[in-house]
C-alpha positions as CSV (number, residue, x, y, z in Angstrom):
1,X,-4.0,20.3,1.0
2,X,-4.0,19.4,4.8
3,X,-5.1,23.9,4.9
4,X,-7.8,22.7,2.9
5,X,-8.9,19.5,4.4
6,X,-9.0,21.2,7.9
7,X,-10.8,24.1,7.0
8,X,-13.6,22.0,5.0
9,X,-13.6,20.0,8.1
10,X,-14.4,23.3,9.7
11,X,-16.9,24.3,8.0
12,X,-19.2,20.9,8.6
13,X,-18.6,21.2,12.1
14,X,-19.8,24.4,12.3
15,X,-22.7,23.5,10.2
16,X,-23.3,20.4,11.9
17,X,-22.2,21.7,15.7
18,X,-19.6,18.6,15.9
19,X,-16.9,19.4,18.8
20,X,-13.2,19.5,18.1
21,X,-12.4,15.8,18.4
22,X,-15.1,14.8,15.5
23,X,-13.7,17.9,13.3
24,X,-10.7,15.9,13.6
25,X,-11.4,13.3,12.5
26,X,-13.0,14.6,9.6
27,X,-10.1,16.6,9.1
28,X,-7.6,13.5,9.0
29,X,-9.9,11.5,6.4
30,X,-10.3,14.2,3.9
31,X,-6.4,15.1,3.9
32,X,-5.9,10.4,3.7
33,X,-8.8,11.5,0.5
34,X,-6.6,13.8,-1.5
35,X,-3.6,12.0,-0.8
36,X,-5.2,9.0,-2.1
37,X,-6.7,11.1,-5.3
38,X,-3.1,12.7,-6.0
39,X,-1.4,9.1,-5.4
40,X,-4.5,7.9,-8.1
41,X,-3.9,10.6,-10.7
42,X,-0.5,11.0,-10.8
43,X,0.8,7.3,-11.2
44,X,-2.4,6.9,-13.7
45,X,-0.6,9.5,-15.7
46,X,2.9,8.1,-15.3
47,X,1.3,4.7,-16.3
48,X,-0.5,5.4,-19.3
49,X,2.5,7.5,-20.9
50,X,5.1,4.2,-19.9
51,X,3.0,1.9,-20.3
52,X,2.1,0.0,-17.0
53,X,-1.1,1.2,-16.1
54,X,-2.8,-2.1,-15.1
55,X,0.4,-2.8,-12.6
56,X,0.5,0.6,-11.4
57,X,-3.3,0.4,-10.5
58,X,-2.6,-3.5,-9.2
59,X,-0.2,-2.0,-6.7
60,X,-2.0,1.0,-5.4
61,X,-5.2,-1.1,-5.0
62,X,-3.4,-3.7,-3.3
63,X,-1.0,-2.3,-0.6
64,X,-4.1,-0.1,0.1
65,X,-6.0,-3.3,1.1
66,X,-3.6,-4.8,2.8
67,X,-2.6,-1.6,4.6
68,X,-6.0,-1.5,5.8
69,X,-5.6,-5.2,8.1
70,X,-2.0,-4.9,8.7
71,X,-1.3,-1.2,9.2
72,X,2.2,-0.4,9.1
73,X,5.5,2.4,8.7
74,X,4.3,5.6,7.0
75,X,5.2,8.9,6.2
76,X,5.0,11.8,8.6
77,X,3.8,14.4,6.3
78,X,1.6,15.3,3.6
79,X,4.2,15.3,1.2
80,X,5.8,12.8,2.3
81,X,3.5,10.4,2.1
82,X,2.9,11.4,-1.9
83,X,6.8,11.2,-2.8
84,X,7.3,8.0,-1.4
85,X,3.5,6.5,-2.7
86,X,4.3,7.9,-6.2
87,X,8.2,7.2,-6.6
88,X,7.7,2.9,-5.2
89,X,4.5,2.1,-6.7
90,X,5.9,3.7,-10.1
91,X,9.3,1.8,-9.8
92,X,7.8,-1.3,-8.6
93,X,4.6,-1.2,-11.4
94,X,8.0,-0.1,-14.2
95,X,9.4,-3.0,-13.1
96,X,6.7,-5.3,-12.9
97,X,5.5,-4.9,-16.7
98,X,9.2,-5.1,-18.0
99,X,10.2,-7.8,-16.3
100,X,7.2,-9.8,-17.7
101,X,8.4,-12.9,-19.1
102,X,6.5,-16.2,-19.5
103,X,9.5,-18.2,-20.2
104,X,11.1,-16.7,-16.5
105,X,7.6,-18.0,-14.9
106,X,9.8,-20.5,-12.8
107,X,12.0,-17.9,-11.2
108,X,8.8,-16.0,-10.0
109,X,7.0,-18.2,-9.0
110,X,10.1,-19.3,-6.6
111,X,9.9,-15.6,-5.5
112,X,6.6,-15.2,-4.9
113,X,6.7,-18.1,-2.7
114,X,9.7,-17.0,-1.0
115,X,8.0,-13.5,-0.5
116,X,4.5,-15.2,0.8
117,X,6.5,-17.4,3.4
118,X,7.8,-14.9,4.7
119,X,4.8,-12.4,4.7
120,X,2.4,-15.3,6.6
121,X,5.3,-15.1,9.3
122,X,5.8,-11.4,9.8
123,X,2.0,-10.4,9.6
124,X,1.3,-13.6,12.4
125,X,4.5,-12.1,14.1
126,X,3.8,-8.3,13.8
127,X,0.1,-7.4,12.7
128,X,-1.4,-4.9,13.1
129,X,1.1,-2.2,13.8
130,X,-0.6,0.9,15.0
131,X,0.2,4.3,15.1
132,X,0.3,6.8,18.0
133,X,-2.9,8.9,16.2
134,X,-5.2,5.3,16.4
135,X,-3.9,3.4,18.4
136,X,-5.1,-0.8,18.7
137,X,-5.4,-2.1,21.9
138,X,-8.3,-4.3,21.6
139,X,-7.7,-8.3,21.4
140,X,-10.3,-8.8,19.6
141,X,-10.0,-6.7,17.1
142,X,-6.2,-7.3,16.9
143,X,-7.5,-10.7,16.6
144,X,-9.9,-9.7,13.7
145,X,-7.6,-7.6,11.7
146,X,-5.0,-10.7,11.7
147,X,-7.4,-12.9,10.2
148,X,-8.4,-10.5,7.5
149,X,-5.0,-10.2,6.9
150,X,-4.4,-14.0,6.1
151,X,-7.7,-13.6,4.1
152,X,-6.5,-10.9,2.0
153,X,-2.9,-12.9,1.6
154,X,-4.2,-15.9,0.7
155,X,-6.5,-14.3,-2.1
156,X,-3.5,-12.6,-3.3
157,X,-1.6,-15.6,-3.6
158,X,-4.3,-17.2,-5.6
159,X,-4.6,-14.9,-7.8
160,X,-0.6,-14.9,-8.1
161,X,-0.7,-18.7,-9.0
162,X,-3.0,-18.5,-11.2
163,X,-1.4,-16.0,-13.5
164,X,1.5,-17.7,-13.2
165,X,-0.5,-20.7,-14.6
166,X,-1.9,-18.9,-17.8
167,X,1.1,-16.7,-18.4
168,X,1.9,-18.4,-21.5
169,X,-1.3,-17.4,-22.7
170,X,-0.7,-13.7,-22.6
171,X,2.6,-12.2,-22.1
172,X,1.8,-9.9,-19.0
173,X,0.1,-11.9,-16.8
174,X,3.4,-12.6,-15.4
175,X,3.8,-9.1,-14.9
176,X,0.7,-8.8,-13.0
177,X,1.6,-11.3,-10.6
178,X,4.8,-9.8,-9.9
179,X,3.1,-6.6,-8.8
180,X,0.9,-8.2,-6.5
181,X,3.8,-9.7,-5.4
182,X,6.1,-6.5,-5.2
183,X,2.6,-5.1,-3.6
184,X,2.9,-7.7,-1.1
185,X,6.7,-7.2,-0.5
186,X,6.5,-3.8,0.2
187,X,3.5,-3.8,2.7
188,X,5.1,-6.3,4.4
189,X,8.4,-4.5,4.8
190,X,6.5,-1.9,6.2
191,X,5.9,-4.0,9.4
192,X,9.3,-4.4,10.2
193,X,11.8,-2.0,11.6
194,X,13.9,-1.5,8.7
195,X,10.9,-0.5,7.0
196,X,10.1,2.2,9.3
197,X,14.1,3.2,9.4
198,X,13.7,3.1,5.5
199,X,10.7,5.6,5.8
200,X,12.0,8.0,8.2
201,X,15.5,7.9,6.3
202,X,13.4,8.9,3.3
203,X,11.2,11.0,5.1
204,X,14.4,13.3,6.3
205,X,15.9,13.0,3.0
206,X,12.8,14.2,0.8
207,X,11.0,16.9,3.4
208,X,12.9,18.0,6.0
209,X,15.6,20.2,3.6
């Protein structure tokens, strides 16, 4: 896929006369494009056949949002990047529909607390962490990205109360605001430097045999 992304890149810089820099770039958002599409498709499948669709989709949306404010530990390579996407937002959505429990709404919502706490501190602590390919050195956007980040947060938590409030309506609304949660959890995690140990243990693990 990265073959493919660079030579489409290629091919509209030719067309278009872009230098190598702007090919790059192009290059580098087409291959984040098919890893987003194979991430999309793949965990779509895996949801529809076990049954946790919607919390599959609630995670991938989510940590992708959040991602984009708060940047964070990621994988090294192409595939990479898809084993660990695919394997955690499938464990985390599998757990998040079969752990739904209205009459557990208590425990989670003690949780989610605990894991929103905790997330205001690291992302005011930590946010936004860079990567040697973009790196941020602006204040004010460091500045800008922070606040977006509380934004985002803060929506997420709202929405995560407020299922919590009507699960007794409908059994997986709990469920949904534990993935948002778990989403929350894990992007966060991602900020700190066990996450990126986590990520590079995996990433030797997985890809470099």
């Amino acid at each position: 896929m990265e073959k493919l992304a660079k030579q489409i890149a290629e091919n509209i810089g030719q067309n278009f006369k872009y230098d190598y820099e702007r090919i790059a770039v192009i290059s580098y958002g087409l291959t984040a494009i098919f890893q987003m599409l194979i991430i999309f498709s793949v965990v779509s499948v895996l949801g529809i056949l076990g049954g946790f669709w919607v919390e599959g989709m609630i995670i991938f949306l989510l940590v992708g949002f959040l991602r984009r404010s708060v940047g964070g530990a990621h994988s090294n390579t192409f595939t990479g990047c898809l084993i660990i996407s695919i394997f955690f937002i499938t464990l985390m959505a599998l757990l998040s529909h079969y752990l739904s429990n209205p009459d557990l709404v208590y425990l989670y919502s003690a949780f989610s607390a605990v894991v929103f706490i905790w997330s205001f501190y690291i992302i005011y602590k930590k946010a936004p962490v860079d990567s040697t390919k973009k790196p941020i050195t602006k204040p004010e956007k460091i500045r800008r990205l922070r606040i977006n980040a509380f934004i985002t947060l803060f929506i997420y938590g709202f929405a995560v109360a407020a299922l919590y409030f009507v699960s007794d309506r409908q059994l997986f609304h709990s469920g949904y605001g534990i993935g948002i949660t778990m989403a929350v959890l894990w992007q966060t995690t991602m900020l700190t430097g066990p996450g990126h140990k986590f990520i590079q243990l995996i990433d030797y693990k997985l890809v470099d045999f």
